[in-house]
ZAMARGU-4260 file (C-alpha; in steps of 0.2 Angstrom, whole numbers, plus 5000, padded with zeros to 4 digits):
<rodrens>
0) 5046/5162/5024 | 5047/5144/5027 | 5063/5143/5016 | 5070/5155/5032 | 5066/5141/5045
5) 5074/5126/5035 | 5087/5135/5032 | 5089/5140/5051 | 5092/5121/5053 | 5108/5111/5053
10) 5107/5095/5042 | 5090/5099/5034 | 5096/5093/5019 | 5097/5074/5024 | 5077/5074/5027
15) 5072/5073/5007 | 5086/5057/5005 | 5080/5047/5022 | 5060/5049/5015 | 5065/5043/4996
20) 5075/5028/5006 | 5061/5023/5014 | 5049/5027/5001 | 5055/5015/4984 | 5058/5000/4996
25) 5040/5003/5001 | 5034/5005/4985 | 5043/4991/4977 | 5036/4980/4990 | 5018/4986/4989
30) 5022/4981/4969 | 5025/4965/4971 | 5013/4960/4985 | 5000/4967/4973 | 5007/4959/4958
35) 5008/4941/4967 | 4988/4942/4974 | 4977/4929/4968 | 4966/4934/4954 | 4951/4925/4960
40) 4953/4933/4978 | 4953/4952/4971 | 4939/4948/4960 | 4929/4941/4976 | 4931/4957/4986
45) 4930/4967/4971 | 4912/4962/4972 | 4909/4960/4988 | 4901/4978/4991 | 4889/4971/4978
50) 4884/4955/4985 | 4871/4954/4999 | 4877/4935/5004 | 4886/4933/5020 | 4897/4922/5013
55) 4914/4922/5021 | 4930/4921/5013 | 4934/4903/5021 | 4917/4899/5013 | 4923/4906/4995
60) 4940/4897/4997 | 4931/4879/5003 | 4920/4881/4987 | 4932/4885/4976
</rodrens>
């Protein structure tokens, strides 16, 4: 049934290639922001849940 309405449309076909254009770049450049992150800062919120302390994260950098 839903093949029957995309195929009622002119162009359909150019939809899957627009949204995996705008998908790799994304993803590449999630990949390398997550890649370049400081160690120390991930492992700082990765505990903050855990910590009662209202420390901030100008605070943790200061002491670092």
């Amino acid at each position: 049934m839903i093949s029957n309405y995309l195929s009622s449309i002119d162009g359909v076909s150019v939809y899957p290639l627009i949204s995996l254009f705008i998908f790799i770049p994304f993803f590449i450049i999630v990949t390398v922001w997550v890649i370049k992150l400081d160690k120390q800062f991930l492992n700082y919120m990765g505990e903050m849940p855990l910590n009662d302390s209202t420390e901030s994260v100008e605070d943790r950098k200061q002491s670092l």
